[in-house]
N, C-alpha and C positions, 0 to 999 in steps of 0.2 A: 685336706685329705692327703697331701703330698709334704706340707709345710715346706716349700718351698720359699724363701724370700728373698726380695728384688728392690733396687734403689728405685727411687722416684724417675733417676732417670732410663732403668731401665723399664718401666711403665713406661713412659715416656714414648718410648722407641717402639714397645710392641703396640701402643693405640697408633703410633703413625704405619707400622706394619701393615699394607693391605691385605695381606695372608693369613694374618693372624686376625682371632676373632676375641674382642674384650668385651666386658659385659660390668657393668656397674651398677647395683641394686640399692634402691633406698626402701623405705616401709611407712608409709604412714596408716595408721589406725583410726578407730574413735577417739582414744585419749591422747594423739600427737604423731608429732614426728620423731621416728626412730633413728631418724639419717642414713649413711650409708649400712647396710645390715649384708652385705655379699658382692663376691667379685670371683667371676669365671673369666679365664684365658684361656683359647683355645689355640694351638699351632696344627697345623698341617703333621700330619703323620712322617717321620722320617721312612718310614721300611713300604708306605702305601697311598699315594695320593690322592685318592679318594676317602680316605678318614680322615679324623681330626684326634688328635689327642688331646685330652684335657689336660692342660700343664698345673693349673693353678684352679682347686674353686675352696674358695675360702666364706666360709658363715658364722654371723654372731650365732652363738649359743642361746641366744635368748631368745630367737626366732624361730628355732628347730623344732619342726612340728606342727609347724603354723599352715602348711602346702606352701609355702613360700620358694621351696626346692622345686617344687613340682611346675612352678610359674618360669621358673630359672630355666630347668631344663628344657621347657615351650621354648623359652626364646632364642636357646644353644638350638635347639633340633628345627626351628624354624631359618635361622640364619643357614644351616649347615643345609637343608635343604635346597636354599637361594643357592646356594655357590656352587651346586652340582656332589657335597659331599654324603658319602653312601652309609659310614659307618662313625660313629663316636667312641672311644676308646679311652675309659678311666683308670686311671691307676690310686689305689689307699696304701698309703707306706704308713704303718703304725709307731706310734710314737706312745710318752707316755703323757700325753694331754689331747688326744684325739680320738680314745677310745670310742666315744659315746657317735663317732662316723662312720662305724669298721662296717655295718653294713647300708650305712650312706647308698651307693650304687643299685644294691640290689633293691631295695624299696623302691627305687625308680625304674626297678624294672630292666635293670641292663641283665645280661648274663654272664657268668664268673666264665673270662676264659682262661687263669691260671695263677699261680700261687707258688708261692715259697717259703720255706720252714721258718722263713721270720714274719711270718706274716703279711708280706705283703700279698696285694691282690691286683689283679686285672681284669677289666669289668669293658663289656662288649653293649652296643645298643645298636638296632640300624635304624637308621631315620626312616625309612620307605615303613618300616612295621612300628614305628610310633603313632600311637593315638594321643591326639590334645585329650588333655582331661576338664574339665568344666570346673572353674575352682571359682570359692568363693571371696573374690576379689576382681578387682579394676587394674589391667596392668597398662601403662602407658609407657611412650620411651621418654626419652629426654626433650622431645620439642611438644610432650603433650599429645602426642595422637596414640589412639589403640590400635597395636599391629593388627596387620590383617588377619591374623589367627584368631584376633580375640574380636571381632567386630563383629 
């Protein structure tokens, strides 16, 4: 959404970040495993500390469509709950290989709160007025247990 990219070390530094929140998605099916298929970064708001900006959410394309965004964003607005934050705040900078994300945000239900003649956008959600959606799948973390949202 942003095409931002980052060295290995600087992953690195934002998973050891306690303020920052990362998020690593794998996919398994009936037919296999996908591997990793999405990666959200979230930082704290520079202008408001109580939101979080999304820096980075990156997805295969081959996934898109699946609710798999919609399991992604549970676990962003679930974490962002924990830590006391009130607002999530998207940004899509268009490019010419990321069309098919331009209204990524708003299917999830954020709302536009602003734009510019080159298309970029900025996308609003508050965690307090998020609803979990019931999706048809099993999300688990990394050590195998189902977050509490999903139990």
């Amino acid at each position: 959404l942003t095409t931002r990219r980052y060295t290995e070390a600087e992953v690195t530094a934002m998973e050891a970040d306690p303020s920052v929140f990362t998020l690593q998605v794998r996919l398994s099916d009936k037919f296999g495993d996908l591997g990793m298929i999405g990666v959200v970064i979230c930082r704290p708001d520079k202008n408001d500390a109580a939101a979080w900006d999304i820096d980075t959410w990156l997805m295969s394309c081959r996934v898109l469509g699946r609710q798999v965004e919609q399991a992604m964003l549970g676990k962003v607005v679930a974490e962002a709950a924990r830590r006391g934050v009130k607002r999530v705040i998207g940004t899509y900078i268009p490019t010419a290989k990321n069309g098919m994300v331009a209204d990524h945000y708003g299917k999830l239900g954020f709302k536009q709160a602003g734009s510019t003649d080159k298309g970029r956008t900025v996308w609003e959600l508050s965690v307090s007025g998020y609803a979990t959606q019931q999706l048809p799948m099993r999300v688990e973390d990394k050590a195998g247990r189902l977050p509490e949202a999903a139990e």
